[in-house]
C-alpha positions, 0 to 999 in steps of 0.5 A, a space after each residue: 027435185 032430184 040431184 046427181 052426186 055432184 050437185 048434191 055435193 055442191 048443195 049440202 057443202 060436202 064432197 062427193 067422195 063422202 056422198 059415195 062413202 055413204 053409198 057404199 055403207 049403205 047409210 045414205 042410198 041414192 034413190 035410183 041409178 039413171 041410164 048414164 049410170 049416175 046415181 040420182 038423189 031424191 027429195 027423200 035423200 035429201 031430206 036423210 043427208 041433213 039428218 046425217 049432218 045435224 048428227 055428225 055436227 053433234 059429234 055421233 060416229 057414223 056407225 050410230 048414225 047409221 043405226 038411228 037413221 035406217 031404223 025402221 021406227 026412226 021419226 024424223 020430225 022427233 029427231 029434229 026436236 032433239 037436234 034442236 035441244 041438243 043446239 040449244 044445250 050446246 048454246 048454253 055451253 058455248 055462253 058459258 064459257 064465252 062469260 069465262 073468257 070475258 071474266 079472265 080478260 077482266 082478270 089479266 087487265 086487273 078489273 076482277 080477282 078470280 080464283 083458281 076455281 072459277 077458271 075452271 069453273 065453265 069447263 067442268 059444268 059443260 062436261 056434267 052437261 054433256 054427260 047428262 045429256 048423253 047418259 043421265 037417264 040410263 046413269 041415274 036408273 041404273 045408279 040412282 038419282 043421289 049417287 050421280 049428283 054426288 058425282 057432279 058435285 064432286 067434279 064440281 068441286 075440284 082443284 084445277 089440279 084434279 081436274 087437269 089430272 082427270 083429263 090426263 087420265 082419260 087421254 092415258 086410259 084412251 091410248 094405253 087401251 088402244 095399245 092393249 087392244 093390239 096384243 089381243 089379251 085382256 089379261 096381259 100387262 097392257 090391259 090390266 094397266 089400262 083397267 087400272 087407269 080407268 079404275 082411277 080416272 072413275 075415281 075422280 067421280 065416283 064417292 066410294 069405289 067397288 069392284 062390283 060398280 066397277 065391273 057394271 059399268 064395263 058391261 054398260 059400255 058393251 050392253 049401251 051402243 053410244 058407249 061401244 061406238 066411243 070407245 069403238 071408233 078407232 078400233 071396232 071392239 075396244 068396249 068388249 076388250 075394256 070389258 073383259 080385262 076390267 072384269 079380270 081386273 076386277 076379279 069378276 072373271 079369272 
């Protein structure tokens, strides 16, 4: 069956400015253009514009996306396993802090105690999850299996007070790096801030720190493409500024 971008647009739940967006960064092609000059859809295109929605329900900028989908090995069945694990972790995280929810109502209606650790207990279990689904292996292989546990029960074991200033941090890091990426200068004030913030916010999951960690891990996020479509979302190549002024931060380049 084919569809013009009106009916496919009516079909997937999406608009037909979005179909055209897809078009134009050549993400999701239409199979051919018919005499009238509407672009026509396939069964093929279909079958890539579910695959599109089921990663962008999963939170991957469309950049990454693009990269997945067009690769010339890219396994669609393979991909719809993953999506499905993917579901399934997400389920878990989701019932996990619906029995948070459940314990604090019983809380405030005086049926249980619960201590300042357990509130916080479902959120900081759901972030070790969604990072170990996003980076566990690369982490674990490049730091070792002992070191990231380490990590995790650290997160595991913080005061409401470190976690919400964990997340504080993070958010600061975010928008004084977006700030620093305008003056062009990883050396500058802004930059070297934002190193040090990022410095303290690993913190708060390394054990120990080191300059050499510190620095390695600023490559990774250039070197791996998930950590470059993250930080390069708002503004395409944040990662290799965060690189370069953590690299300077940290004395790894003058």
């Amino acid at each position: 069956m084919e569809y013009t971008v009106q009916k496919l647009a009516q079909l997937a739940g999406v608009s037909t400015r979005t179909l055209r967006y897809y078009d134009e960064i050549d993400i999701l092609k239409p199979a051919r253009i018919n005499s009238s000059g509407y672009r026509i859809y396939s069964q093929a295109e279909v079958d890539r514009l579910q695959q599109i929605m089921f990663y962008r329900e999963l939170g991957l900028p469309l950049e990454q996306i693009k990269a997945i989908v067009t690769s010339s090995d890219f396994n669609s069945v393979l991909a719809l396993k993953q999506h499905r694990e993917q579901l399934l972790d997400r389920r878990k995280q989701l019932e996990r802090l619906i029995t948070n929810v459940d314990k604090t109502i019983a809380m405030h209606e005086g049926r249980i105690s619960m201590s300042d650790q357990e509130k916080f207990e479902g959120f900081k279990q759901n972030l070790i999850e969604e990072n170990e689904q996003k980076y566990g292996k690369e982490i674990r292989e490049k730091y070792g299996h002992e070191r990231v546990e380490q990590s995790n029960e650290k997160l595991r074991g913080m005061t409401q007070e470190q976690y919400e200033e964990m997340m504080r941090l993070s958010e600061e890091v975010n928008r004084t790096l977006a700030e620093a990426y305008k003056t062009g200068d990883p050396a500058g004030e802004l930059a070297q801030r934002a190193a040090d913030l990022h410095k303290q916010w690993l913190c708060y999951h390394w054990s120990e720190y080191s300059k050499e960690a510190h620095a390695a891990i600023a490559q990774m996020y250039v070197d791996d493409e998930r950590f470059t479509a993250y930080y390069d979302a708002e503004q395409p190549g944040t990662a290799r500024f965060l690189r370069d002024a953590i690299l300077i931060y940290t004395g790894m380049r003058q």
